[in-house]
C-alpha positions as CSV (number, residue, x, y, z in Angstrom):
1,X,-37.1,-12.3,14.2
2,X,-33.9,-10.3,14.8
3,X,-31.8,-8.2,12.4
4,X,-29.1,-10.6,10.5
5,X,-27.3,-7.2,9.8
6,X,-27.5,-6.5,13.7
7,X,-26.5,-9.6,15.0
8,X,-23.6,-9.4,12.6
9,X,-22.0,-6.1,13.9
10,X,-22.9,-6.9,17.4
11,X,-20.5,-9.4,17.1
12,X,-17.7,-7.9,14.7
13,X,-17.8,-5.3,17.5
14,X,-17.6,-7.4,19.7
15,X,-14.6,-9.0,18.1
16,X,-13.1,-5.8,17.5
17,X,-12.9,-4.7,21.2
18,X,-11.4,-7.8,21.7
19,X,-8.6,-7.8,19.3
20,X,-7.8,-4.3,20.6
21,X,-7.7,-5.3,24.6
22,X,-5.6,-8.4,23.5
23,X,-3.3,-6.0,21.3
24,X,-2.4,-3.8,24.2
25,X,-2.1,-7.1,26.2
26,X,0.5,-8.1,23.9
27,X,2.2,-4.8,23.5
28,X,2.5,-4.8,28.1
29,X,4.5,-8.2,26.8
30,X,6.6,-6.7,24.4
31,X,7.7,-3.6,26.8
32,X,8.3,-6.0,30.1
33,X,9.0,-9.3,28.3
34,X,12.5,-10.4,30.5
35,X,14.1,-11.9,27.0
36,X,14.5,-10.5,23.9
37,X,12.8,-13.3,22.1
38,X,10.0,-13.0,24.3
39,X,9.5,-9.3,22.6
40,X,9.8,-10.6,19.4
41,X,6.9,-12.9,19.8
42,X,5.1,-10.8,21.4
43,X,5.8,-8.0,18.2
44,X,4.9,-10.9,16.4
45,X,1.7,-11.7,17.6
46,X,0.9,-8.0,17.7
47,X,0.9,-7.7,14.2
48,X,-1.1,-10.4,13.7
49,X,-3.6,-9.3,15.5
50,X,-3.6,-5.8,13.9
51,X,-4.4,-7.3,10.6
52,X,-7.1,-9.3,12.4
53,X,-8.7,-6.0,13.8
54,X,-8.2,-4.5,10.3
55,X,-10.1,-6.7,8.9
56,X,-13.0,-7.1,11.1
57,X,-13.5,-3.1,10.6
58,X,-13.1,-3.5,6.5
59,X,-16.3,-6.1,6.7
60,X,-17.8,-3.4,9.8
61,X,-17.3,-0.5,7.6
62,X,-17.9,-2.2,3.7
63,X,-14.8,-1.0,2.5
64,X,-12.3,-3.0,0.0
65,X,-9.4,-0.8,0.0
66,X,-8.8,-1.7,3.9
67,X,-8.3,-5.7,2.4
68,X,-5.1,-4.4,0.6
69,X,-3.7,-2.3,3.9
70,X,-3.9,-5.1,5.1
71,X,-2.1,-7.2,3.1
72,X,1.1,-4.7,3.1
73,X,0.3,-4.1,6.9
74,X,1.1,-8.1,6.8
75,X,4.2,-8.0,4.7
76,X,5.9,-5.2,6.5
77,X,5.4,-6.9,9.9
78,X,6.8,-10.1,8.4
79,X,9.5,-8.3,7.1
80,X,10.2,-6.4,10.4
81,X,10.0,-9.9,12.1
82,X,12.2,-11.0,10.0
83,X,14.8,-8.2,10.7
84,X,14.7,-8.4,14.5
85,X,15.2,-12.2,14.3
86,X,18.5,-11.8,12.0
87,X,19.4,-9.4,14.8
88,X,19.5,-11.7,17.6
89,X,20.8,-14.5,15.2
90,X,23.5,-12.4,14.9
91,X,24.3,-11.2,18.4
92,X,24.4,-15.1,19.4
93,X,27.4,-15.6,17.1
94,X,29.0,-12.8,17.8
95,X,28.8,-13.6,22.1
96,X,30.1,-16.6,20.8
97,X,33.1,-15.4,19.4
């Protein structure tokens, strides 16, 4: 019968390499995306995905404290999102004027 313990980092690996080919994926996006809302999503999903890969190495690793970087990991990107999309709320009024 195999390992539980095995199996289960086997796939958090797994997981892990994943989230970090899909990250860099998404960064390619933010760099070359043709709009500027296109970046944001893609900054968007970026951070997301962070805090995914965070987590999968805080069950990897056994440690707690990574849970709570990644909670404020979470609050500054959703703050930052936040900013950017002010931003081009903003420029739209003012190409408006």
């Amino acid at each position: 019968m195999p390992d539980v313990n095995f199996i289960q980092n086997f796939i958090l690996t797994g997981a892990g390499i994943f989230l970090s080919v899909t990250v860099f994926i998404c960064l390619m996006r933010a760099a070359l995306g043709p709009r500027f809302s296109d970046r944001i999503i893609a900054a968007s999903m970026t951070g997301t995905q962070i805090i995914l890969l965070i987590s999968v190495l805080a069950v990897v690793v056994g440690e707690d404290y990574l849970a709570d970087i990644c909670l404020i990991y979470a609050i500054i990107s959703f703050l930052s999102i936040v900013v950017l999309g002010r931003s081009v709320i903003e420029r739209k009024e003012e190409d408006e004027e």
